[in-house]
N, C-alpha and C positions, 0 to 999 in steps of 0.2 A: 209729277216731280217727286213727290215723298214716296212713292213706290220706289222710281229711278232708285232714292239714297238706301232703302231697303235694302235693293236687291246689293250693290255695293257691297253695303255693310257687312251682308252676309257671304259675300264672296270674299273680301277681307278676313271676317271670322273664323272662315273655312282653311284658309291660307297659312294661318296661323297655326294651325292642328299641329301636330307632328303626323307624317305619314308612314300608316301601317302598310309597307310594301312585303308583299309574297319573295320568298327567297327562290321558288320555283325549286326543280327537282336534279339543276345542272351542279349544284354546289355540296349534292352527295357525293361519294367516294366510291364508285362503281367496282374498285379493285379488289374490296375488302369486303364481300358479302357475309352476315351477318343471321345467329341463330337466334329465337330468342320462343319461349312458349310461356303461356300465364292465364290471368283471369281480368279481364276487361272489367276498370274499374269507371269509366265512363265514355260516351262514345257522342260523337257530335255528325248524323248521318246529314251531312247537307253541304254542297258548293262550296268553295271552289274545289273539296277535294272531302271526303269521308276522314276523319280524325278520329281517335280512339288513346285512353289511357292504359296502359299493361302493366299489371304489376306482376313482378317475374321472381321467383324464388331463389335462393341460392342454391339450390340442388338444379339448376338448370343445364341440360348436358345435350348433347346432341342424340338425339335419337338411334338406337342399329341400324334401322330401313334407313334412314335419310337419304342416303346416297344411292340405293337404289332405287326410291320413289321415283319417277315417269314427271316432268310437270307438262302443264298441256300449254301446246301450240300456239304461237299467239300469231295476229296479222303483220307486228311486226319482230323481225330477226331477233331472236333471243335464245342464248345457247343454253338453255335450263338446266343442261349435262354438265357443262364447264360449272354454272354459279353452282350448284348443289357440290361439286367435287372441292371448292375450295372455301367453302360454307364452313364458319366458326363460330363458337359463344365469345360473346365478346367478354374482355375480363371486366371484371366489377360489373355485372350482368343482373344483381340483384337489385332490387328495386321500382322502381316508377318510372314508366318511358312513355313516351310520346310518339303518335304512331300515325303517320301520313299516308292514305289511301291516296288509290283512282279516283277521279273526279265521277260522281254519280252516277251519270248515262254509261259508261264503261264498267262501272261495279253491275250493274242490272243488267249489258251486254253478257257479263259471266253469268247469270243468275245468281250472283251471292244475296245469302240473305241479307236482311239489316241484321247486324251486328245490337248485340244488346248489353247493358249491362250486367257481369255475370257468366258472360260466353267464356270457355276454354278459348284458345287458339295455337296456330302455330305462325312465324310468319319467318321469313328470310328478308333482308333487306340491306337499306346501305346507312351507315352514320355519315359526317364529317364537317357537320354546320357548326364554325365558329360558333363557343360559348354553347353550344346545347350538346353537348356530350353523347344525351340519350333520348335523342331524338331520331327517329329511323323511319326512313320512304321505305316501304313494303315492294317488294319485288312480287313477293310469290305469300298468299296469303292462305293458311289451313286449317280448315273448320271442319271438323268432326270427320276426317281422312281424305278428304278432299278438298285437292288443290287448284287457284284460281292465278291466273298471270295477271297480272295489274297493270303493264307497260303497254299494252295496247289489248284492243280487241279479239277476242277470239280468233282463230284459223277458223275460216270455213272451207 
């Protein structure tokens, strides 16, 4: 019986939480794809999704190649030609942003490395989450000229 009110109690105390729900990746702004390059100022490699912090300079600008860079292929439909053609710095671009990878087993499907603190990068993505301005799902992630598609798994 005094286990019974345990367990209770503990499912009562649990209830009471407030709940840390995932926004998931539909309440980005897929229209508006987004430039951004820096130096990873911490990085959190692990489930539900690889996280990383960038801080981004204000001399941040779109690259010459950009638009002609190739992104690779992914399993599922992605026009890598269209997002790179209407790819922009976002304004107020300086600063500290928050940076939402693929979920692990899909990062290692790419062969990306872990990410460390200190890594250059480049990435293209989307903003649009209430209240977090500069917060961005990575689409297309670039690490030392080479680019990884994040939305799904490799083409084979």
């Amino acid at each position: 019986m005094q286990h019974r009110r345990v367990l209770v109690l503990a499912a009562l105390a649990a209830a009471a939480l407030p709940a840390v729900a995932h926004h998931g990746w539909s309440s980005f702004d897929q229209n508006e794809p987004l430039y951004l390059e820096g130096q990873l100022t911490s990085v959190r490699w692990t489930n539900p999704h690889a996280e990383a912090a960038l801080e981004v300079s204000k001399q941040v600008a779109l690259p010459a190649d950009l638009r002609a860079r190739k992104m690779p292929p992914q399993q599922q439909s992605v026009d890598g030609a269209a997002i790179v053609a209407r790819v922009q710095v976002p304004p107020a671009a300086e600063g500290r942003w928050e940076l939402e990878f693929a979920p692990l087993p899909r990062m290692q499907a790419w062969g990306v490395p872990p990410l460390k603190v200190g890594d250059r990068i480049e990435v293209i993505g989307y903003t649009g989450v209430a209240g977090k301005p500069k917060l961005m799902r990575v689409e297309y992630l670039i690490v030392n000229g080479t680019a990884y598609g994040l939305r799904s798994s490799p083409a084979r």
